[in-house]
NUMARKOL-957280 format. One line per 3 residues: for each residue x, y, z of C-alpha. Coordinates in steps of 0.02 Angstrom, whole numbers, plus 50000, padded with zeros to 5 digits. Example, Ala and Ser with C-alpha at 12.3 -4.5 7.8 and 13.67 -1.06 7.14 Angstrom:
! residues 2
50615/49775/50390  50684/49947/50357
This chain:
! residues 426
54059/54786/54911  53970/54645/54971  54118/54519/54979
54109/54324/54993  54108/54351/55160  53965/54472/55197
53822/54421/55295  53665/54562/55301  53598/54454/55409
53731/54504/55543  53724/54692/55590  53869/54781/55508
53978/54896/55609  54074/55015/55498  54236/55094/55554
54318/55237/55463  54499/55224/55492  54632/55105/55525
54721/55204/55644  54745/55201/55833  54536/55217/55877
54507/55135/55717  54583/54955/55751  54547/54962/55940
54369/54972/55913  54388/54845/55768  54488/54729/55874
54384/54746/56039  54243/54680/55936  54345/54540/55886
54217/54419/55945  54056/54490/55894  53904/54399/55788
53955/54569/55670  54036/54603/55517  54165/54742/55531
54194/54843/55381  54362/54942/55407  54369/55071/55273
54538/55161/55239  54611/55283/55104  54786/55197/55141
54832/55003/55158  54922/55026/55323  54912/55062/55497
55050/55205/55544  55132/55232/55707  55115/55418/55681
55237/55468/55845  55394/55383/55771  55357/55461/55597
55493/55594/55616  55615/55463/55662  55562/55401/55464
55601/55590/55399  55759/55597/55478  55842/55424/55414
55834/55346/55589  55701/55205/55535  55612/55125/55365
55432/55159/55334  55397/54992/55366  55480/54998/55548
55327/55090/55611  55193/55050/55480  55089/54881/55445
54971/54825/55316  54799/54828/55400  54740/54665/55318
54910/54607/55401  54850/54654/55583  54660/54590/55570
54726/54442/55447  54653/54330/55604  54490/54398/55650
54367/54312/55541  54222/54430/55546  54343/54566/55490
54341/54654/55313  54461/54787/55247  54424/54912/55126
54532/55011/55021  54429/55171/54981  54405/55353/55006
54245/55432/55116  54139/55545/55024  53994/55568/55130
53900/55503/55255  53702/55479/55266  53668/55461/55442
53472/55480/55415  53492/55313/55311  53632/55240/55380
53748/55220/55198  53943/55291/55173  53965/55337/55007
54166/55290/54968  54277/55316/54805  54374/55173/54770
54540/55164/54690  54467/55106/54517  54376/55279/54519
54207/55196/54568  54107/55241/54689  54012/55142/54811
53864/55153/54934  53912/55036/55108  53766/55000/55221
53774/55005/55430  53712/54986/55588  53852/55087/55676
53996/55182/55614  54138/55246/55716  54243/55382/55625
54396/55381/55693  54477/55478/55535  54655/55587/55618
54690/55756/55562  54795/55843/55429  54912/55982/55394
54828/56150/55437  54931/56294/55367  54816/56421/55465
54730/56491/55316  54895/56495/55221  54862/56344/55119
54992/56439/54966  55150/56383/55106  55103/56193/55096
55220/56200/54919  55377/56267/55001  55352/56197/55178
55272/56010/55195  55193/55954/55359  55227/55752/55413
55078/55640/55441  55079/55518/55309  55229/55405/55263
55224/55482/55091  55270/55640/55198  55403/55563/55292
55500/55474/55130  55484/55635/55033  55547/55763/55191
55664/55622/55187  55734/55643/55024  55744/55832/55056
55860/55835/55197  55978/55710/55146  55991/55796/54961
56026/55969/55061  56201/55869/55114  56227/55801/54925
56186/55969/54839  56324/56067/54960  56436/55948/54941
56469/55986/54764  56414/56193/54780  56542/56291/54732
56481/56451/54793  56507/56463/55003  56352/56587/54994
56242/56459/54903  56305/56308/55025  56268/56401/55159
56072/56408/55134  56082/56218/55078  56139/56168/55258
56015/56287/55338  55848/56183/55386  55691/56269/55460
55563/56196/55544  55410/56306/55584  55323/56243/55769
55388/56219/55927  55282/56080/55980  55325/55891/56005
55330/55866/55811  55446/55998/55799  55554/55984/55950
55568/55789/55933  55631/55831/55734  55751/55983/55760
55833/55854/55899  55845/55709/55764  55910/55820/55633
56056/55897/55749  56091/55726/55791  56101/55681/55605
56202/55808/55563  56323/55785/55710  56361/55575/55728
56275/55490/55578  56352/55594/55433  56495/55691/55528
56625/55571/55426  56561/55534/55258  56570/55696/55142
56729/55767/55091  56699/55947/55025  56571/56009/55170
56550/55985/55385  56398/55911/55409  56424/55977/55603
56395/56145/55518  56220/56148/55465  56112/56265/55532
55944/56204/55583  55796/56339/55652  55657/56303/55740
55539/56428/55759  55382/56466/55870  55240/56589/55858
55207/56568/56060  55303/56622/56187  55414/56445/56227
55427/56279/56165  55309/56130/56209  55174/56248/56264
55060/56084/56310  55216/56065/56457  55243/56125/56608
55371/56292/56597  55499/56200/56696  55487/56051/56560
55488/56173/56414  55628/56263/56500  55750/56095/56499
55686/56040/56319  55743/56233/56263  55902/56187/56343
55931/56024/56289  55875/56081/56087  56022/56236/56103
56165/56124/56173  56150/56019/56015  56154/56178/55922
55980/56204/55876  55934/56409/55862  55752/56447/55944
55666/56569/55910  55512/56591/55996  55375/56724/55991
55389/56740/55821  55251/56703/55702  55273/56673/55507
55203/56806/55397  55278/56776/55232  55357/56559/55157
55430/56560/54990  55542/56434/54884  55690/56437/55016
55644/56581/55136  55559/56633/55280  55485/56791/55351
55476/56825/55531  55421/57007/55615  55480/57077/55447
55655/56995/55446  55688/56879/55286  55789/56705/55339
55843/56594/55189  55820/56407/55186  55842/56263/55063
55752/56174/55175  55571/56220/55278  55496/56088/55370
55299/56107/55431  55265/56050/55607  55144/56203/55669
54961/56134/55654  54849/56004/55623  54667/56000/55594
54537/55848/55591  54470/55759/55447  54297/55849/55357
54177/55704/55469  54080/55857/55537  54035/55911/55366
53985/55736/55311  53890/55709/55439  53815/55876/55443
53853/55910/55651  53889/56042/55748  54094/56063/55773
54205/56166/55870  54328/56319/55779  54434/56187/55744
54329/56069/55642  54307/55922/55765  54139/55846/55778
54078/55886/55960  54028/55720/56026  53921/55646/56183
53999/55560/56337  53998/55399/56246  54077/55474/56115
53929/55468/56015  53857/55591/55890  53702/55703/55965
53553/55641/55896  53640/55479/55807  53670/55352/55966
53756/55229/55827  53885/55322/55752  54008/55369/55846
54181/55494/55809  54342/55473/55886  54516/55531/55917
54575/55682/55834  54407/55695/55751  54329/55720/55889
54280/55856/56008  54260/55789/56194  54228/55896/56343
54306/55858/56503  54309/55942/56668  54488/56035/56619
54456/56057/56438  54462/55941/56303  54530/55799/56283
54734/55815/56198  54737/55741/56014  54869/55597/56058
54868/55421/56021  54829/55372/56189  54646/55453/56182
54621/55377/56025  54673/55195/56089  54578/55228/56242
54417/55293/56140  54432/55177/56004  54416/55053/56142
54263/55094/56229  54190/55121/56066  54226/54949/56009
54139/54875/56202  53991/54990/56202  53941/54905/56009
53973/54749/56065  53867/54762/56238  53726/54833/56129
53751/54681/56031  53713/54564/56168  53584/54664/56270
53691/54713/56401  53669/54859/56527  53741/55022/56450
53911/55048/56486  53944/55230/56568  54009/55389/56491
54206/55383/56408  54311/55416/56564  54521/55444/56503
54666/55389/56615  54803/55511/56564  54957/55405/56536
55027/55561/56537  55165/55664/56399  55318/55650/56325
55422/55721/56193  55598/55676/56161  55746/55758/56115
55892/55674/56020  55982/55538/56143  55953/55487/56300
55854/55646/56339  55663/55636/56348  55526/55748/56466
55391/55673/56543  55232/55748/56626  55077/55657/56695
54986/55752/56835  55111/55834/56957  55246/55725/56907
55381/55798/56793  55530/55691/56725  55661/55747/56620
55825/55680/56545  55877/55493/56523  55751/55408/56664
55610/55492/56538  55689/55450/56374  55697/55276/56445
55511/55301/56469  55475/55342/56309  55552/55221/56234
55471/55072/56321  55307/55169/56289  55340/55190/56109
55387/55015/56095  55255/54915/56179  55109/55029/56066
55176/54966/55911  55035/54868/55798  55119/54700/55783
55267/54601/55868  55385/54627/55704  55373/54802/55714
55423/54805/55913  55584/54686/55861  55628/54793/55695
55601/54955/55797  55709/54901/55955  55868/54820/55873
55861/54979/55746  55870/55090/55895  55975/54968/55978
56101/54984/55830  56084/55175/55826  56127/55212/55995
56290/55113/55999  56343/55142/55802  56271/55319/55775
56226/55275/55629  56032/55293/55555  55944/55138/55458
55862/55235/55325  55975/55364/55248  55906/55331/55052
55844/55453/54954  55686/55406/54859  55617/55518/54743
55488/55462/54589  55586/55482/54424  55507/55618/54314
């Protein structure tokens, strides 16, 4: 672990994560006397908001993902690790990691910064993770994917009208952006991009659910927002059903307040929940799991480490702080200037203060909502919005251009980039 280009004589700042915090810390200390050690279980950076847009044929997995070693191929104090965390010993400063050849490792630093995301959360229900996957990884995305576009192929050559029936019916279990922004995607699927191409089955007929446990859609939105994106979802034919929690998922069905719903296809978009970084580091955390950190984003009682994003637990005035890429970008940031002002003696920098950018969910074309403060957008001003947000917060310049003629072609063809099936051959 050492590498050829390992100095000890340097302090070494590890960061945990290649993600939004992750490389914003990494590249804000771009020009420290360091050596930064970013350790990741994957090889990539992912654009997590545009990762429906991969599970519903619109763009490639590499459209919205790079290779880390890619992004920081430039900055020369800069090493990338392929590994898996096991542990942390804050008392001694070591990360104990797993690396792909099954060893295992013991990494030495000065400061860490965990900036780690969150996963799945099934509520408890860990059993419905078979039948219904959730979408944060690209492996999600490909393999959700593969299951709506083989729905289409399987009905096409289904005999039985009862059978085809629950083929074309799609589920998707939470109203909130994840949800919303898919259910959109899907109807859109169904209605331009594959309208034309099968010969035994309407596409346009599909049935796609989307169902919430709490009382309306985008509950992070205002009700007048929520209102318009209820709307918008039922005039492309999406059925909402909200105030209804799941009790029972199976193999292709769904119980809600005791009534049984069929589906070939159940789609996971109801929870997350942060990465175990409270439990290696041994720290108080909220019910959620997230580390509860200082205003400096700092962990009580360990000035140098430091845990970020969706990992982390910070306390504002209103609440706390939204896990959205923009906190992590803005966190991962002032992580990254506070090490390297400690670096060169500097004055302390003061606590973590967030400019809210504000939020947006989109909803098949030219339809978006958009809330920051008391302002409150909806329709194709907001989707224009979103776009150019979307856009500019890609990791890399190739990304932005494959992104932007993609959509580009999209919007005037109606036709999505993507629409392979990929499954591993067993």
């Amino acid at each position: 672990m050492e590498g050829r280009s390992a100095r000890r004589d340097l302090p070494r700042i590890v960061i945990v994560g290649g993600g939004f915090a992750g490389l914003a810390a990494a590249r804000k200390l771009r020009d420290a006397e360091a050596e930064i050690v970013v350790v990741d279980r994957t090889n990539h950076h992912l654009f997590q908001p545009l990762l429906y847009q991969v599970a519903t044929a619109t763009l490639a997995p590499g459209d919205i993902a790079s290779p880390i070693r890619k992004v920081l191929a430039q900055q020369k104090n800069a090493t990338v690790v392929l590994a898996d965390v096991e542990g942390v010993d804050p008392e001694n400063r070591t990360l104990a990691v797993h690396l792909p050849s099954g060893k295992r490792h013991t990494v030495s630093f000065d400061s860490l910064v965990i900036a780690t995301g969150a996963r799945h959360s099934y509520f408890g229900h860990s059993e419905y993770s078979r039948y219904a996957p959730g979408l944060k990884a690209l492996a999600d995305a490909t393999s959700i994917r593969a299951r709506v576009l083989k729905a289409f192929e399987l009905a096409e050559t289904e005999p039985d009208e009862a059978r085809r029936k629950l083929l074309l019916t799609f589920v998707l279990i939470g109203a909130g952006p994840t949800g919303v922004e898919m259910a959109g995607a899907i109807a859109e699927l169904r209605r331009y991009t594959l309208r034309h191409e099968f010969r035994n089955i309407d596409p346009t007929l599909a049935r796609i659910l989307l169902v919430e446990a709490s009382p309306r859609v985008l509950g992070s939105f205002h009700e007048t927002l929520s209102q318009k994106a209820l709307q918008r979802l039922q005039r492309l034919g999406v059925e909402v059903r909200v105030g209804n929690p799941v009790a029972d998922v199976g193999p292709e069905h769904i119980v809600l307040s005791g009534e049984t719903l069929g589906a070939h296809t159940i789609i996971w978009t109801a929870g997350v929940e942060p990465s175990p970084a409270a439990k290696w580091l041994n720290v108080e955390a909220d019910r959620s799991g997230r580390v509860r950190v200082m205003p400096d984003c700092s962990v009580p009682g360990f000035p140098n480490i430091f845990v970020l994003g969706d990992t982390a637990y910070f306390e504002t005035g209103t609440g706390p702080l939204p896990g959205v890429a923009q906190v992590a970008l803005q966190q991962g940031r002032y992580a990254g200037k506070l090490i390297y002002s400690r670096l060169l003696n500097r004055p302390a920098l003061g606590p973590f203060e967030y400019f809210d950018f504000g939020n947006m969910a989109v909803i098949g074309r030219n339809f978006a909502i958009l809330e920051r403060g008391g302002i409150r957008l909806s329709g194709y001003a907001a989707w224009l919005a979103w776009a150019f947000v979307h856009i500019a917060y890609l990791a890399d310049y190739e990304n932005r251009f494959r992104v932007l003629t993609q959509w580009a072609w999209t919007y005037f063809t109606k036709q999505g980039g993507s629409r392979l099936i990929v499954e591993p051959d067993v």
